[in-house]
C-alpha positions in Angstrom: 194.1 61.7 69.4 190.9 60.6 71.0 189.0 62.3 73.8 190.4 61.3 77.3 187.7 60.3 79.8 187.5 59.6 82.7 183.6 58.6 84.5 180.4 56.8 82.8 179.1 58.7 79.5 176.5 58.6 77.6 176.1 59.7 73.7 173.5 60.2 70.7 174.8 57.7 68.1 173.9 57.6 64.4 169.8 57.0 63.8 168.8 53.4 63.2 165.8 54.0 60.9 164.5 52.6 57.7 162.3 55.8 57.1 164.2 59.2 57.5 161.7 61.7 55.4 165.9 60.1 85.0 164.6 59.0 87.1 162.0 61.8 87.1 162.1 65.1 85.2 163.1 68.5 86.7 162.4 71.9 84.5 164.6 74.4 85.6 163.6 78.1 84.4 166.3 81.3 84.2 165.2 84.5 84.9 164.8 87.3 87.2 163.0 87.4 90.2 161.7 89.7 93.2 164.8 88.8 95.6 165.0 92.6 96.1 161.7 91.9 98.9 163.8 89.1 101.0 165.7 90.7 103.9 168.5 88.1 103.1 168.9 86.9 99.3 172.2 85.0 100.1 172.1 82.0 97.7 169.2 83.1 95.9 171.1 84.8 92.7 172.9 83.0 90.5 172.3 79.7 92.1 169.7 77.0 91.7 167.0 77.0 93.6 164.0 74.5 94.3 160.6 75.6 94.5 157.6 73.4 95.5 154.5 75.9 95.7 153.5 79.4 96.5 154.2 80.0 100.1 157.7 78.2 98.9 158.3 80.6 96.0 157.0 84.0 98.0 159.8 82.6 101.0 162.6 81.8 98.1 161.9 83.9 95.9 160.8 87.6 97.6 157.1 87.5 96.9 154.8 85.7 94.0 154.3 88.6 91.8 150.8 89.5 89.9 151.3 89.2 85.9 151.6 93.1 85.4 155.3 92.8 87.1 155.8 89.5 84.8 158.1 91.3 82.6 160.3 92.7 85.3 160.0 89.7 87.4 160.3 86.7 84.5 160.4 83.6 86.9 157.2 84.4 88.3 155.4 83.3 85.2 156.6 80.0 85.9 155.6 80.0 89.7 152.0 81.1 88.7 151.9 77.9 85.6 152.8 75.8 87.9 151.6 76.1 90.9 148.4 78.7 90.4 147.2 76.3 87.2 143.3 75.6 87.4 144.0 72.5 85.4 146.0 71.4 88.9 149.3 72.7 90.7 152.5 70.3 89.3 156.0 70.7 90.5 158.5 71.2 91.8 160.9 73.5 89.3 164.1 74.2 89.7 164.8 78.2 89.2 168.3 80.6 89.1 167.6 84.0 89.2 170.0 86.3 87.8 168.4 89.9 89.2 171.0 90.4 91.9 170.1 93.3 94.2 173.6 94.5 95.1 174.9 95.2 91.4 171.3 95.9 89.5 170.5 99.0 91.4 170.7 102.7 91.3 173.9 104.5 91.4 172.8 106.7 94.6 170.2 105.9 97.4 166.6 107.3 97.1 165.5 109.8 100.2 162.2 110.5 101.5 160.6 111.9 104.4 158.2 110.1 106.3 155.3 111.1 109.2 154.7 109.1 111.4 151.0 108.1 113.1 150.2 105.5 115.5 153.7 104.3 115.2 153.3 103.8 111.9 154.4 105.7 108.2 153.7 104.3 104.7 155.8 104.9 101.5 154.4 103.7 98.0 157.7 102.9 96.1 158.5 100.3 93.5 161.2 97.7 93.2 162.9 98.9 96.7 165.5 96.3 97.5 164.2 96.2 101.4 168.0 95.2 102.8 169.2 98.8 101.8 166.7 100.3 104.0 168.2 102.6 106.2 166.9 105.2 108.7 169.4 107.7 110.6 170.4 106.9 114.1 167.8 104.0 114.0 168.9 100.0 114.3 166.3 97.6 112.2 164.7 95.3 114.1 165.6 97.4 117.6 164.2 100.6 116.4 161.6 99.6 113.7 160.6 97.0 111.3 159.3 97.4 107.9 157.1 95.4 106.0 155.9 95.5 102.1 152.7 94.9 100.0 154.0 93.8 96.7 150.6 94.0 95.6 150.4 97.8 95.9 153.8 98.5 96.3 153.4 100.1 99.8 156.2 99.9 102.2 155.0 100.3 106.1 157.9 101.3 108.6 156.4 100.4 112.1 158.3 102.1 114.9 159.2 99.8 118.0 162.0 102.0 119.6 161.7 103.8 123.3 160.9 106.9 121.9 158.6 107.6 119.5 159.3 109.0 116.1 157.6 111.9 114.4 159.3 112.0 111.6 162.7 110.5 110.1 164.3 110.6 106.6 164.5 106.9 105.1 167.3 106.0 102.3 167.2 103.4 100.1 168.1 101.5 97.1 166.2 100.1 93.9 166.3 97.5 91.3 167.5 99.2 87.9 166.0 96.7 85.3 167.6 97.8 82.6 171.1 96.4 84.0 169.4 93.0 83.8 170.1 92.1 80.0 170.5 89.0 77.2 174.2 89.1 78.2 173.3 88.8 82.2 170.8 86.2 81.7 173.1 84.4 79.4 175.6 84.7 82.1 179.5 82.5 81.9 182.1 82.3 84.5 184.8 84.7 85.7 188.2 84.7 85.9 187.7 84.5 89.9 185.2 81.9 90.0 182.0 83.7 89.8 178.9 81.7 87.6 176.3 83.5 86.6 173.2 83.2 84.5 172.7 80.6 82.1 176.7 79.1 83.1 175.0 78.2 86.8 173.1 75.6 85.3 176.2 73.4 86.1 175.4 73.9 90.0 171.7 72.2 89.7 173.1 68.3 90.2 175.5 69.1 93.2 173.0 71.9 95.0 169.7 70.0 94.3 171.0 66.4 93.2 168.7 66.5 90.5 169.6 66.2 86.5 168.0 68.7 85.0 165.3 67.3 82.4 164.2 70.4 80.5 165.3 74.6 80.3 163.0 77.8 80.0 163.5 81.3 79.9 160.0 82.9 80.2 160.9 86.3 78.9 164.4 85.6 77.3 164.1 82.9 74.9 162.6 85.1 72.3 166.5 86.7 72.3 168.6 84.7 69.6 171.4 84.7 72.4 169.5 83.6 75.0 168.1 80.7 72.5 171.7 79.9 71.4 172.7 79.8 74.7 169.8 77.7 76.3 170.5 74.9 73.1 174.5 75.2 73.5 174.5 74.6 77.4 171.3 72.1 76.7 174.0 69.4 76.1 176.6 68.0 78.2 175.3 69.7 81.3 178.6 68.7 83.6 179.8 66.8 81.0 177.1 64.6 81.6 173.4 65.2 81.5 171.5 66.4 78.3 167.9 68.2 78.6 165.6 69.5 75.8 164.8 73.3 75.6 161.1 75.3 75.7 161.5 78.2 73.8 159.4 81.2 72.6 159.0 82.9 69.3 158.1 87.0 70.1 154.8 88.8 69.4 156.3 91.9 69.4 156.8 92.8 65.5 155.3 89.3 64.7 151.8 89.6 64.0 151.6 86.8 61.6 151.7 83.0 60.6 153.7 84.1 57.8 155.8 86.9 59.8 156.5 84.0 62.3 157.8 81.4 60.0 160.3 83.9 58.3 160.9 84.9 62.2 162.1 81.6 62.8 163.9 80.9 60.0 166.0 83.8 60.0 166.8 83.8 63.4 167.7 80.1 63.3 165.2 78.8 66.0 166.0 75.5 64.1 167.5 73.1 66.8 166.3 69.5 67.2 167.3 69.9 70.8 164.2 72.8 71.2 161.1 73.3 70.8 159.4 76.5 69.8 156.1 78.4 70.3 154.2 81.3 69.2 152.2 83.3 69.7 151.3 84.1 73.6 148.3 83.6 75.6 145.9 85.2 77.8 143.2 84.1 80.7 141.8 87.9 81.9 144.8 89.7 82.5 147.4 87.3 82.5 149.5 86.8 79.3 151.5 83.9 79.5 154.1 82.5 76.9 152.8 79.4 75.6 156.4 77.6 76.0 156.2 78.6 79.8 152.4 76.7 79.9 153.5 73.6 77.6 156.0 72.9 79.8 153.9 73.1 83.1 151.9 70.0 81.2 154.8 68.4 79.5 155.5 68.1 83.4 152.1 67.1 84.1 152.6 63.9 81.4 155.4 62.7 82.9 154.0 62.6 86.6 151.2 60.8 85.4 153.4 58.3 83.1 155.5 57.6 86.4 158.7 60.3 85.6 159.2 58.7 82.1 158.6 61.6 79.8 157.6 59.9 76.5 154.3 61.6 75.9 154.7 65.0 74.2 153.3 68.1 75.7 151.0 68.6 72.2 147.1 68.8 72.6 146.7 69.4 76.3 144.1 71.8 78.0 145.9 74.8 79.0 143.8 77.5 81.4 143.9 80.4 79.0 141.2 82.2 76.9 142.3 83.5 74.1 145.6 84.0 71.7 147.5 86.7 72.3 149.5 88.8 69.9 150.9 92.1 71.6 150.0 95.3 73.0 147.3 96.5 70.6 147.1 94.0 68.1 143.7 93.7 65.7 143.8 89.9 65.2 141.4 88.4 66.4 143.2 84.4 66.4 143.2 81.4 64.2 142.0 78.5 63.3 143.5 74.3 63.7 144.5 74.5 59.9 146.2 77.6 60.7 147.9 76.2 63.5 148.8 73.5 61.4 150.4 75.8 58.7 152.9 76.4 61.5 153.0 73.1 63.2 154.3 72.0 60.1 157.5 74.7 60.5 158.0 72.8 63.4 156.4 76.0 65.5 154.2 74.5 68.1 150.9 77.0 69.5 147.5 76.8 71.0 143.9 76.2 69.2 140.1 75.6 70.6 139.2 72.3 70.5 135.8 70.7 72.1 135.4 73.5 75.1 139.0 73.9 75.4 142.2 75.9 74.0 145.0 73.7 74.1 148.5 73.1 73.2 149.3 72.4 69.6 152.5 70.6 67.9 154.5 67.6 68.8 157.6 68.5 66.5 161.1 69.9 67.4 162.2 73.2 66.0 164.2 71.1 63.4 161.3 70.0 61.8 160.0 71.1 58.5 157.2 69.4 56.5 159.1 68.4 53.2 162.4 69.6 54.4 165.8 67.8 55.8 166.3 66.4 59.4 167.1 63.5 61.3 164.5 60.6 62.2 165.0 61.6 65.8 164.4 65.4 65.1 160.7 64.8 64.1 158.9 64.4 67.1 159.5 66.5 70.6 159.6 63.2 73.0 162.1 61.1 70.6 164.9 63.1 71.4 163.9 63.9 75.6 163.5 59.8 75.5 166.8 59.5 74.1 168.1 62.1 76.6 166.2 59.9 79.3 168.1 57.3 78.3 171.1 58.4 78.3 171.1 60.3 81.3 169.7 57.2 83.0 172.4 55.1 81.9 175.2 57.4 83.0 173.4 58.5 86.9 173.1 54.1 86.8 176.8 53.8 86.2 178.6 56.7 88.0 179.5 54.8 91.0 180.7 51.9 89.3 183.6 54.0 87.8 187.0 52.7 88.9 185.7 48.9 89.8 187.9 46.2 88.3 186.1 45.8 84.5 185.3 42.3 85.0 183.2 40.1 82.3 180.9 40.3 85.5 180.7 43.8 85.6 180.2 43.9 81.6 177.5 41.5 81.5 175.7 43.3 85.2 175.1 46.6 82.6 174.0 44.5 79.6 171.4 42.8 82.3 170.7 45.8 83.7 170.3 48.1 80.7 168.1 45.9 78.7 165.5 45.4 82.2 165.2 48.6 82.0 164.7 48.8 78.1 162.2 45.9 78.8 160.8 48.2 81.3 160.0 51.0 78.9 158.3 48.5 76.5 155.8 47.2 78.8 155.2 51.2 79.7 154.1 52.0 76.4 157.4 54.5 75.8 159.1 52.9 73.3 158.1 49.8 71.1 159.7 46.5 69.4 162.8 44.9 70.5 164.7 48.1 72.1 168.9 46.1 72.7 171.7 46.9 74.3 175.0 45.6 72.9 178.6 45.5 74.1 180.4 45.3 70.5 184.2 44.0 69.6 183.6 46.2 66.9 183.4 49.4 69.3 185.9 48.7 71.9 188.8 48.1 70.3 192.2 47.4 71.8 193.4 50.8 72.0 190.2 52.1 74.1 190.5 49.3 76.5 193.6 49.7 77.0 192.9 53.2 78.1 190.3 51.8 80.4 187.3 53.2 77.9 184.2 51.2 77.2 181.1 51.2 74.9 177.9 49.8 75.4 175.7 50.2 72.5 172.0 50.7 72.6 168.8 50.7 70.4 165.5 51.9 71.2 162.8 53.0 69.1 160.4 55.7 70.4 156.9 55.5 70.7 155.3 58.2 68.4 152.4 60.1 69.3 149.5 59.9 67.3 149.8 63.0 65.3 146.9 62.7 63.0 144.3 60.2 62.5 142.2 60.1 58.8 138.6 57.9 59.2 137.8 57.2 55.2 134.0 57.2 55.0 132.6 55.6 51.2 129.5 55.8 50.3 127.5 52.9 49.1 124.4 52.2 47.7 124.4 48.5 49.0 121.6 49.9 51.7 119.1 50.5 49.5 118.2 46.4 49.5 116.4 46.9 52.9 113.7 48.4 50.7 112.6 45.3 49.0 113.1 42.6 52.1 117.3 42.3 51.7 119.5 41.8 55.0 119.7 45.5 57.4 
């Protein structure tokens, strides 16, 4: 029995290639961050959020943390790419944050004793969830405030009650970080409702009204079930929407080119609809995951290209100095035909190049040099074009759902749909004669009878320009100039 359906879809068909060998794009990150610091995180956890710079991500988000609390505090590796980036702040993101402050804390309240001076008494404590706060006898915000320095972890308790307080014995709650794991990120739904994790990536288009264009989890991508998960919910995003996933490959036990291929392959990091990097990288004493920096200038592409994403993230300056490779690791980096040893195991990374390190690979995760895939799996922006075009088609045609299907109406998308094929053409995104079809031989009786129909289109991406050889012969033709012959 075929599907039933019911709205405006939009599929992947078969490749159409002789040689097999949306209106704007929104990354939306999963993760934890410092909610614990807002005095009110209601609809911050487990719920989509929009973040547009700094000040917007320290209001949103509890504080912009410093890259030592990165680990603990995932999403704010993505604040700082994007929006404390020398090469230029791009945005926004979309973020859900899955640290919530009322289940990942400590089983009893911490107690301390504070002196007061001026008014005024200071506690250095880390990861306090500011909302438990709680002094006897005494009303927040009638008999004192409180107020926190993330960057030194000093909480300040400023009395403003009639009578001054010498001393007073303050309770309160932390985060408990190891709550927060692959299973919470992941995240699902609840026999009562609840979404969480991953699973709330379904709330982005009806909270934000934006179709989500790309997934990250700084952090948690180097999990296999956080990569599964990222790739399964990649696809049919409300039934609707596809996006391509930014993944990482771990340092941590993977020390090298070769370690990192096997990594990959055993772990089955393999999925045209992702792409994959290793190892890490640093600028001073911030360590960044390359997948969470490509990203920021895949981003960056597709402003500048006017929101249509078909340039790939590869061979872009990124603000970083070195490689990175863990905690006490003796390599000192690689070289470009290093780089390309694992560019061609469809691992994307970093290399110096004219002044620069920059991003390195333009392949999905599915590609191997010499090995099996699909024409559409080789490079990173044919399958986010085909997403874009997909997703385009459907977000064009929602509305017209339940209209009379009139040879009007038929012949309106075939108009429409090829414009904006034309469109992409004169852009540069995808080349030749890109059609659009409405096919007897797709909608047969039985569909339209059931109301379903099939519009069937062709495009051909543009591909990047992943190598280019300059063949230099020699010749001894020059050696005429000697005896009065033509320069």
């Amino acid at each position: 029995m075929a599907d039933y359906k019911y709205g405006v879809y939009g599929k992947i068909g078969d490749d159409i290639a002789k040689n097999a060998s949306e209106a704007g794009t929104a990354p939306v990150y999963i993760g934890t961050a410092p909610v614990n610091f807002l005095s009110d995180y209601a609809g911050k956890v487990n719920m989509p959020v929009k973040i547009s710079n700094l000040s917007d991500a320290a209001k949103k988000l509890g504080h912009f943390s410093n890259s030592k609390k990165w680990a603990k505090y995932t999403l704010c590796e993505a604040v700082a790419a994007h929006f404390a980036n020398a090469n230029g702040n791009v945005g926004p993101i979309y973020v859900i944050n899955v640290l919530d402050p009322d289940t990942h804390k400590s089983e009893a309240p911490t107690t301390e004793e504070l002196t007061f001076t001026n008014r005024k008494a200071t506690l250095v404590v880390e990861d306090i969830i500011l909302k438990s706060i709680a002094i006897e006898d005494k009303v927040l915000g009638t008999d004192f405030t409180v107020s926190f320095d993330f960057t030194n972890d000093t909480l300040t308790i400023t009395d403003i009650g009639e009578t001054a307080m010498k001393t007073a014995t303050i309770s309160f709650d932390t985060v408990e970080h190891e709550q927060i794991t692959e299973s919470v990120v992941v995240g699902g739904e609840t026999a009562d409702g609840k979404i969480t994790g991953i699973a709330a990536l379904k709330l982005l288009y009806q909270t934000c009204n934006v179709i989500p264009t790309y997934l990250a989890a700084p952090g948690w991508s180097d999990k296999k079930t956080v990569y599964e998960a990222l790739v399964s919910s990649s696809q049919n995003i409300n039934g609707h929407w596809s996006a391509f996933v930014y993944a990482d490959i771990p340092v941590e036990g993977v020390k090298t080119i070769e370690a990192a291929k096997k990594w990959k392959a055993d772990n089955g990091y393999n999925s045209g609809f992702s792409k994959v990097f290793w190892p890490k990288a640093k600028n001073g004493d911030d360590v960044y995951h390359l997948a969470t920096l490509a990203l920021a200038e895949k981003l960056r592409c597709d402003l500048k290209n006017g929101n249509v994403p078909f340039e790939t993230d590869g061979n872009k300056p990124i603000p970083v100095s070195a490689l990175y490779f863990g905690e006490g690791s003796n390599i000192p980096g690689f070289d470009k035909s290093d780089a390309n040893e694992l560019t061609a195991n469809g691992i994307a990374t970093a290399i110096y190049w004219e002044g620069n390190w920059r991003t390195w690979g333009d392949h999905t995760a599915a590609f191997m040099f010499g090995g099996s895939y699909k024409a559409r799996e080789i490079f990173d922006v044919n399958m986010i074009m085909l997403f874009y075009i997909t997703n385009s088609f459907q977000k064009e045609w929602g509305t017209a759902i339940d209209q009379p299907m009139t040879t009007a109406l038929r012949d309106t998308i075939l108009n429409r749909e090829k414009e904006k094929l034309d469109a992409l053409v004169a852009l540069g995104a995808i080349i030749g004669t890109p059609t659009v079809e409405f096919l007897e031989s797709n909608n047969d009786e039985s569909e339209i009878l059931n109301g379903n129909f099939r519009w069937d289109i062709a495009a051909t991406n543009t591909p990047p320009l992943k190598s280019a050889t300059g063949v230099v012969c020699y010749t001894d033709a020059g050696f005429s100039t000697y005896f009065g012959g033509e320069n």
